[in-house]
KOLFIDO-124693 format. One record per residue (C-alpha): residue number from 1; x, y, z. Coordinates in nm, 2 decimals, m for minus. Example, Ala and Ser with C-alpha at 12.3 -4.5 7.8 and 13.67 -1.06 7.14 Angstrom:
BEGIN
   lumvo       xx       yy       zz
       1     1.23    m0.45     0.78
       2     1.37    m0.11     0.71
end
This chain:
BEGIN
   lumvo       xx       yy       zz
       1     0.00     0.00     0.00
       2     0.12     0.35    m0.10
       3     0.27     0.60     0.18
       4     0.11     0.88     0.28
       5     0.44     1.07     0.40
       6     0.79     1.06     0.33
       7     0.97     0.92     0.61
       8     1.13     1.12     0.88
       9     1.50     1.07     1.03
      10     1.64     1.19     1.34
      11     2.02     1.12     1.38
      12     2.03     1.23     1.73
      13     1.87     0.91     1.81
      14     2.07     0.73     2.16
      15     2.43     0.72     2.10
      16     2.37     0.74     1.71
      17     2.09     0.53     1.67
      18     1.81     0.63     1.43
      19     1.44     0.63     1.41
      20     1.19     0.70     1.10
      21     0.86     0.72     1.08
      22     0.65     0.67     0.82
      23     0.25     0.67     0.76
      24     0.03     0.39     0.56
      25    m0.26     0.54     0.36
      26    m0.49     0.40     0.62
      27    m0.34     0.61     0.89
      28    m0.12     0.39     1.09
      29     0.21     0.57     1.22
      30     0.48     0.33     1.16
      31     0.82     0.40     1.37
      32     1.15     0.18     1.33
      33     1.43     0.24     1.53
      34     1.72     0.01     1.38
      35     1.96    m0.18     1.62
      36     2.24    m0.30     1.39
      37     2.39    m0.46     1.68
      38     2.09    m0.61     1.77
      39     2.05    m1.02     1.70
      40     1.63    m0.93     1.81
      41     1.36    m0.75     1.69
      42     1.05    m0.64     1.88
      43     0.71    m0.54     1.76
      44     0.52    m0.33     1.91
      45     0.13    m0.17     1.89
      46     0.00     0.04     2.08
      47    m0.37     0.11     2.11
      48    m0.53     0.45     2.22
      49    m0.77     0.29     2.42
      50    m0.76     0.22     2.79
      51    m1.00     0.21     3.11
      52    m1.02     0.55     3.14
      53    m1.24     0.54     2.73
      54    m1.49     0.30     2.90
      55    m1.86     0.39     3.00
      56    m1.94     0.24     3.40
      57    m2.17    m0.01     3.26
      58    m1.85    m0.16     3.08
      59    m1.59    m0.06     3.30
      60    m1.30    m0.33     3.25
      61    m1.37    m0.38     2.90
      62    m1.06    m0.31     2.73
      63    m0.86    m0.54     2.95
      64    m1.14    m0.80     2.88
      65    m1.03    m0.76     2.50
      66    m0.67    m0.81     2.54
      67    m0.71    m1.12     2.69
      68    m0.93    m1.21     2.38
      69    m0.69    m1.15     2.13
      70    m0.47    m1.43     2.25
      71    m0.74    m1.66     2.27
      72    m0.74    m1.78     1.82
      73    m0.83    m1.61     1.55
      74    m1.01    m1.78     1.26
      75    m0.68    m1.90     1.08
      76    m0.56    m1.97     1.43
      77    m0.84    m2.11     1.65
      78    m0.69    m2.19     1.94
      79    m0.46    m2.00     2.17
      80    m0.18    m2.27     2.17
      81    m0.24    m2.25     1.75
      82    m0.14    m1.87     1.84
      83     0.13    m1.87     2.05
      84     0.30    m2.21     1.94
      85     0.49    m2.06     1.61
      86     0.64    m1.77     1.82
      87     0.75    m1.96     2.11
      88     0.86    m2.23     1.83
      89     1.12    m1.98     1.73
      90     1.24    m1.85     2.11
      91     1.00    m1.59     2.08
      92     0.73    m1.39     2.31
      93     0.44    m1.25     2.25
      94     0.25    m1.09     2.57
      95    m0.02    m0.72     2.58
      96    m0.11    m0.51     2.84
      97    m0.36    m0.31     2.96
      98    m0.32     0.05     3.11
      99    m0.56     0.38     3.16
     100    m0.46     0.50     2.86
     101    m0.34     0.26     2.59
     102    m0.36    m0.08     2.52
     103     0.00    m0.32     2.41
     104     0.02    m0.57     2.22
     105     0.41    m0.65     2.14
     106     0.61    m0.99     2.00
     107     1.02    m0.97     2.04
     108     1.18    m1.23     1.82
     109     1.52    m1.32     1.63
     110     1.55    m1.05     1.39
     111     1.52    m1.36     1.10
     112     1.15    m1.41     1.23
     113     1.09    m1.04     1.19
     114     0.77    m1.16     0.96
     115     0.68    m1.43     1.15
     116     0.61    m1.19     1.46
     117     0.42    m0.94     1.22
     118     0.18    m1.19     1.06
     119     0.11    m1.35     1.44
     120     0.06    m1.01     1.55
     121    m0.14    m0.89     1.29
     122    m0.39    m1.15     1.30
     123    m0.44    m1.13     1.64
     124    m0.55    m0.78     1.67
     125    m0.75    m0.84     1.30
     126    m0.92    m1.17     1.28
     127    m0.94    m1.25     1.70
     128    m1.26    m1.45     1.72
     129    m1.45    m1.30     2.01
     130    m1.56    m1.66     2.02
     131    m1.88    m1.64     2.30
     132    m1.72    m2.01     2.49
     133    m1.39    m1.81     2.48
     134    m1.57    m1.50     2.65
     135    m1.74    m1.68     2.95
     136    m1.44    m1.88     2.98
     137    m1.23    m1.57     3.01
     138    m1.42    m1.43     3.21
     139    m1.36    m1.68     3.51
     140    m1.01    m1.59     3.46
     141    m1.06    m1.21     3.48
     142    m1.26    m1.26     3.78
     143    m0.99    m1.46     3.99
     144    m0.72    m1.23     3.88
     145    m0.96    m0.93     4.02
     146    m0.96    m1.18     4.34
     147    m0.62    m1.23     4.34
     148    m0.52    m0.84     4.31
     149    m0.78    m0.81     4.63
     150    m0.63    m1.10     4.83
     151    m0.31    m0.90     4.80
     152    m0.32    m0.63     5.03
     153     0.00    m0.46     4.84
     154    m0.20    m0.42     4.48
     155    m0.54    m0.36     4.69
     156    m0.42    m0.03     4.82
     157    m0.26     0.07     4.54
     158    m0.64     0.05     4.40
     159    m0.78     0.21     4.69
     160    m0.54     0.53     4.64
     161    m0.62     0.57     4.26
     162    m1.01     0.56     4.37
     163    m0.94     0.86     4.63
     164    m0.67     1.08     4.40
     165    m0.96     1.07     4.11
     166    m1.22     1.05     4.31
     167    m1.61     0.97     4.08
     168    m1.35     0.94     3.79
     169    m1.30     0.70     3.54
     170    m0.88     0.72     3.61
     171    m0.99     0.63     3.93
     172    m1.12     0.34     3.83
     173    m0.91    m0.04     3.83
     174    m0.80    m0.13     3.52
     175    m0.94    m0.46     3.55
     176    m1.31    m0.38     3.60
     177    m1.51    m0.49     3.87
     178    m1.68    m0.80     3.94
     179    m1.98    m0.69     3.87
     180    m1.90    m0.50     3.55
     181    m1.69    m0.79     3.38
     182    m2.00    m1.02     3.50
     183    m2.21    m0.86     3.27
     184    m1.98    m0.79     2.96
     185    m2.10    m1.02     2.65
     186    m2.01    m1.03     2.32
     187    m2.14    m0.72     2.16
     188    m2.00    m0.53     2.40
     189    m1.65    m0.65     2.28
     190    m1.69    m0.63     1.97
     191    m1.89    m0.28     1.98
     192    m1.57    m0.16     2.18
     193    m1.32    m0.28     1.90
     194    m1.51    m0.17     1.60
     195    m1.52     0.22     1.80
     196    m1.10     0.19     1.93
     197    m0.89     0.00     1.71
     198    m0.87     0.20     1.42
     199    m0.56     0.30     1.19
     200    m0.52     0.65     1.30
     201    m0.54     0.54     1.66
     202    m0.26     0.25     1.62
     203     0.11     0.29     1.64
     204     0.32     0.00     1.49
     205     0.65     0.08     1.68
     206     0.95    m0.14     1.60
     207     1.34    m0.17     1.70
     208     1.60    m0.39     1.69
     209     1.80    m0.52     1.41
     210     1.56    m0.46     1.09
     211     1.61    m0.15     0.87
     212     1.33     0.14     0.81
     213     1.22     0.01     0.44
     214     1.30    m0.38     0.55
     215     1.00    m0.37     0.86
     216     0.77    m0.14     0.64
     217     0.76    m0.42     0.28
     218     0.61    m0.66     0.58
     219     0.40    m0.44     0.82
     220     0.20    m0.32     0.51
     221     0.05    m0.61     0.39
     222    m0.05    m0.69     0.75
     223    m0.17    m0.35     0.84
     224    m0.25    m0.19     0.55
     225    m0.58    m0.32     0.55
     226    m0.69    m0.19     0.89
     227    m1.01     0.06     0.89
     228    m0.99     0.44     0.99
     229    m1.23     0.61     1.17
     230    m1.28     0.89     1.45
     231    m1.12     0.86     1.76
     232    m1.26     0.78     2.08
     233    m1.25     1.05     2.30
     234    m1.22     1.06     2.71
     235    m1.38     1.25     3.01
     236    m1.15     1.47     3.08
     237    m1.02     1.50     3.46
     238    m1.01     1.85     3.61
     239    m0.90     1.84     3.94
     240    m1.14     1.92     4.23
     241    m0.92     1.85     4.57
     242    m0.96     2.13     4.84
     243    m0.82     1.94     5.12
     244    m0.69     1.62     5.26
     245    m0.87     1.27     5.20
     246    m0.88     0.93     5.37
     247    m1.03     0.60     5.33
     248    m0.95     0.31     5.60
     249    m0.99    m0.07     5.50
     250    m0.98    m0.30     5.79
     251    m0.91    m0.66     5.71
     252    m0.71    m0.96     5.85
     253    m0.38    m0.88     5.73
     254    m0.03    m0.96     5.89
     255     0.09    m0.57     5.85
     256    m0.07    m0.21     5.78
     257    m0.02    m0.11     5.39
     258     0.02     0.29     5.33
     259    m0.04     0.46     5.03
     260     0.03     0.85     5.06
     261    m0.02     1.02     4.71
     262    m0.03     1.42     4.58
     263    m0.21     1.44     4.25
     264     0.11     1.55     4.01
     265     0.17     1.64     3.60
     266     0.02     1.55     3.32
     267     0.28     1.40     3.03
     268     0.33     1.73     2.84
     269     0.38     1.93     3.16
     270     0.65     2.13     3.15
     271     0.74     2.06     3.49
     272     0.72     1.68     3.46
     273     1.08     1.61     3.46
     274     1.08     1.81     3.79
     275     0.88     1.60     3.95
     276     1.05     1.30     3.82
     277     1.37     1.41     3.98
     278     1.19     1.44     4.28
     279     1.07     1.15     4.31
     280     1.39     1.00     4.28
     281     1.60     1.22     4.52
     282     1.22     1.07     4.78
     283     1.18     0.77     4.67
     284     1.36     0.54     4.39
     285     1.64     0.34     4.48
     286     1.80     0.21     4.80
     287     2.00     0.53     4.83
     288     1.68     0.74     4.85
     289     1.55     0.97     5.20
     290     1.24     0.75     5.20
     291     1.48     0.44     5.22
     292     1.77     0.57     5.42
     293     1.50     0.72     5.65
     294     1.22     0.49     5.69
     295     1.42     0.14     5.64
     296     1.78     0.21     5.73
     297     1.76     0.48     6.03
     298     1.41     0.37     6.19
     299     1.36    m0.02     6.12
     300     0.96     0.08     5.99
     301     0.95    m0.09     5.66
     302     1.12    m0.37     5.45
     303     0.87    m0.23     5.17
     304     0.91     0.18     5.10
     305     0.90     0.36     4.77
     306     0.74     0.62     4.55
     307     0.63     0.63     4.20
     308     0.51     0.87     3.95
     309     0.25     0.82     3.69
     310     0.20     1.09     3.38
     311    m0.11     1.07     3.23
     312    m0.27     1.29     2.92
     313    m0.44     1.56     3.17
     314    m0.33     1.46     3.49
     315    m0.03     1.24     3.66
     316     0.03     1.15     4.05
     317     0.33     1.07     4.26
     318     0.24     0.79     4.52
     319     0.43     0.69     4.83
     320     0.37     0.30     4.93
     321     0.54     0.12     5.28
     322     0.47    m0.21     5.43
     323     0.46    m0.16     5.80
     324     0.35    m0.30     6.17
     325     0.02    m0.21     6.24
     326     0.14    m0.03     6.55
     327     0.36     0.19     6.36
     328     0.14     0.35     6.11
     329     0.15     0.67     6.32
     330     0.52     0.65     6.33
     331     0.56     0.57     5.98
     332     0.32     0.83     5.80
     333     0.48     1.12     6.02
     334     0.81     1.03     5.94
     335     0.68     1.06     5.50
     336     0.56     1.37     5.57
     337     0.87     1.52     5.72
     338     1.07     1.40     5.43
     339     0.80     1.55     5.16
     340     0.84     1.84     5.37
     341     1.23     1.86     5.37
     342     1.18     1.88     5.01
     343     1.04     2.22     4.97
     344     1.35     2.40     5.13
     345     1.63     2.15     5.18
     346     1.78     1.96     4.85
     347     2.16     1.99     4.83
     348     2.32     2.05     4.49
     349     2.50     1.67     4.56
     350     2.14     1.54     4.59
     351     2.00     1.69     4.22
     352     2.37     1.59     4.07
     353     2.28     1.24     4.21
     354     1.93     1.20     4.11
     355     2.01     1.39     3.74
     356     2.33     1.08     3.72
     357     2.07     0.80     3.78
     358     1.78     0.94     3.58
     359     2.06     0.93     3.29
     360     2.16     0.64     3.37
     361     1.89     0.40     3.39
     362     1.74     0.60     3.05
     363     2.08     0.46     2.85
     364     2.08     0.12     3.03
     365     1.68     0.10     2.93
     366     1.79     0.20     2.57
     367     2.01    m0.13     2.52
     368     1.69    m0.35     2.47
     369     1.48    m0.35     2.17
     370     1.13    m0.35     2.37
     371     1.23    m0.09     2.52
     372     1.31     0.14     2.26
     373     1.04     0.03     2.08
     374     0.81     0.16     2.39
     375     1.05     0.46     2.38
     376     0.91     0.59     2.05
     377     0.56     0.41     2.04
     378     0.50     0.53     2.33
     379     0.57     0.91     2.30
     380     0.42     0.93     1.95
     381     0.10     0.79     2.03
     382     0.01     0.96     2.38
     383     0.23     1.31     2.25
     384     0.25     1.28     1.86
     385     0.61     1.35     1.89
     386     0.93     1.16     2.00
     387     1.20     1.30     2.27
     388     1.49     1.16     2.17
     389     1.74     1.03     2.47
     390     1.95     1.30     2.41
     391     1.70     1.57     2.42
     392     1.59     1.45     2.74
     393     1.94     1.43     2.91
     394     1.92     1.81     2.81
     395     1.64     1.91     3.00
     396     1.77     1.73     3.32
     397     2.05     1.92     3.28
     398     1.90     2.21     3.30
     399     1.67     2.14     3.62
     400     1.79     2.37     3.87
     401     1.78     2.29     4.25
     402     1.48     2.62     4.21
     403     1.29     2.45     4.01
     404     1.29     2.14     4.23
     405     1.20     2.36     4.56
     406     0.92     2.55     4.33
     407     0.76     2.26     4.23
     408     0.77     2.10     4.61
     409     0.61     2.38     4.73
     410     0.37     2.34     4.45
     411     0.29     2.01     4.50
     412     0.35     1.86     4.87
     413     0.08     2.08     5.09
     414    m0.22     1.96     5.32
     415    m0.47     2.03     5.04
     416    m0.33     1.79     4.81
     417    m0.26     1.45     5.06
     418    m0.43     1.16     4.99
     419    m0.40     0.88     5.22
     420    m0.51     0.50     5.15
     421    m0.44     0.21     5.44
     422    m0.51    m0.14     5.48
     423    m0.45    m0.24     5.83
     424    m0.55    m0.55     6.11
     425    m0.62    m0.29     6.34
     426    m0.86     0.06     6.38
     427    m0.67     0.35     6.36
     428    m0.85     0.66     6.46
     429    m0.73     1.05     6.40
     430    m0.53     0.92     6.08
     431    m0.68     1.24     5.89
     432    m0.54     1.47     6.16
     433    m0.18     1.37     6.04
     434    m0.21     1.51     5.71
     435    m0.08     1.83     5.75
     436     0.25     1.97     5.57
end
């Protein structure tokens, strides 16, 4: 199939490595980043589609369809039919579900290159949606909803999204609920394909050892074909939080599960890197004050971390520690103090530190060929544009240690705290503590 647009080329690409981009008459953006040193290959496609697209009444939906797609396709009726040639070959082929997009990926040798397009390709085309297949799948769904409750780590984590968007469909588990997935039947998957996974709102992102013009004489045949249509739009959040918020989940556990969270940026914030450093200098790594602090210095916690998630209009940075029920008190004070540290007291050595291991797990994530196939994919379907590495590493650079205190002070106040525990034991005045 013809070419809509010429391709583009950016050398600046990580440590001379190049992507292009081209797009198929039908829409599909097509992005190759080519690996020469690379014995793999990995396809990706990403979907704009996630939970946050879905009405209540089908709430869970999209993750219901990914499992579909690995369930046959008319050619391949059976998911063993499916999987068997790409694991035949030392292959894998896996998806996954998010708020925002849907994946659907296959790394193989960079000789089975066509195998993993044609596998791919029919999956997400000619899935059957078969109805056995659906109520079959949907005991699976259901005990993998069970399992994420039964484990109190995952349950809280669910509990905080629910109180940081609050009526919300980003508030909302990926999964579904019970209930909803209960009731999902047929039409409803196929209704929800037919409106989402359309050309223009696909992005076939590939890397590894395959040249531009090489991946783009096999993806069109596959591809080409695909319908266009309108995309999907979302409810878009806009955010309402005047001043801290708990919710409390008693249940027989063997230790109290905290999740502290501050609503944060939105992926095309210009402030996101900020925040990313941040988190790092509070929370990622054994090196970190939440770490040093909570684990090291006091004993609270084998389990303490944060986490930042960037979303289209919206993001959040979310503190979790696994702690005695008797010290939940202890442990939640002692967060605080080091979210409030943050707005006045970050050391030049501390932003040189978090800038040097930003960098540096960015260029060790950029030696695999998934990930610099999410690199691209990733960016150009949620952004329509592509940082490259090195454009990146410049804007960390220039993150000053005001910048960090600016957007602290922004962020880390009594308004915005959002607390989320799972304990064996009542706890009263929790709410009281969230003052910065």
């Amino acid at each position: 199939m013809p070419l809509k647009m010429a391709s583009m080329i950016s050398q600046d690409w990580f440590k001379g490595m190049q992507y292009q981009q081209s797009i198929l008459d039908n829409g599909i953006r097509v992005i190759t980043a080519t690996m020469p040193h690379a014995y793999s290959v990995c396809i990706s496609a990403f979907i704009g589609t996630g939970s946050r697209y879905e009405l209540d009444h089908e709430a869970g939906v999209s993750h219901f369809i990914e499992h579909l797609c690995f369930k046959g396709t008319r050619s391949r009726p059976s998911a063993k039919e499916l999987i068997e040639p790409i694991e035949g070959v030392g292959g894998i082929l896996n998806g996954g579900t998010d708020k925002e997009l849907t994946l659907y990926w296959c790394k193989t040798a960079r000789d089975h290159f066509a195998l993993a397009t044609e596998v791919l390709g029919d999956m997400l085309g000619n899935s059957k949606f078969d109805a056995f297949d659906l109520d079959k799948e949907r005991s699976v769904i259901i005990e993998e909803i069970n399992m994420s409750l039964d484990m109190p780590q995952q349950a809280v984590d669910i509990l905080i999204d629910q109180l940081v968007w609050s009526g919300h469909p980003m508030g909302r588990d990926v999964a579904g609920t019970k209930p909803t997935v209960s009731r999902l039947c047929r039409d409803d998957v196929v209704g929800y394909v037919n409106r989402h996974y359309r050309a223009g709102n696909t992005v076939i992102s590939i890397a590894g050892g395959i040249t531009h013009q090489e991946a783009l004489e096999i993806i069109n045949p596959v591809f080409g074909e695909w319908q266009n249509g309108p995309r999907q739009d979302f409810l878009p959040y806009t955010m309402v939080q005047s001043e801290p918020r708990l919710v409390f989940e008693q249940r027989k556990v063997e230790q109290a599960h905290i999740c502290l969270a501050v609503p944060g940026y939105s992926l095309s914030h210009p402030d996101r890197f900020v925040l990313d450093l941040l988190n790092v200098i509070l929370g990622e790594g054994m090196s970190s004050r939440l770490f040093v602090e909570i684990r090291e210095n006091r004993g609270l916690a084998y389990a303490i971390q944060s986490y930042v998630s960037h979303h289209l209009d919206t993001g959040c940075l979310t503190i979790y520690a696994g702690v005695d029920a008797s010290q939940i008190r202890t442990t939640i004070e002692a967060i605080l103090e080091q979210l409030a540290r943050l707005k006045h007291d970050i050391p030049e050595a501390d932003l040189c530190k978090a800038r040097e291991l930003s960098k540096g797990r960015l260029y060790l994530r950029m030696e695999d060929t998934r990930s610099v196939a999410g690199w691209s994919g990733g960016q150009e379907l949620m952004l329509g544009e592509i940082l490259t590495v090195d454009q990146v590493v410049a804007m960390l650079v220039d993150i000053t240690l005001d910048d960090l205190h600016r957007v602290a002070n922004e962020l880390f106040n009594s308004s915005n705290l959002n607390l989320a525990v799972i304990s064996p034991a009542e706890q009263d005045g929790l709410k009281d503590l969230l003052v910065l």
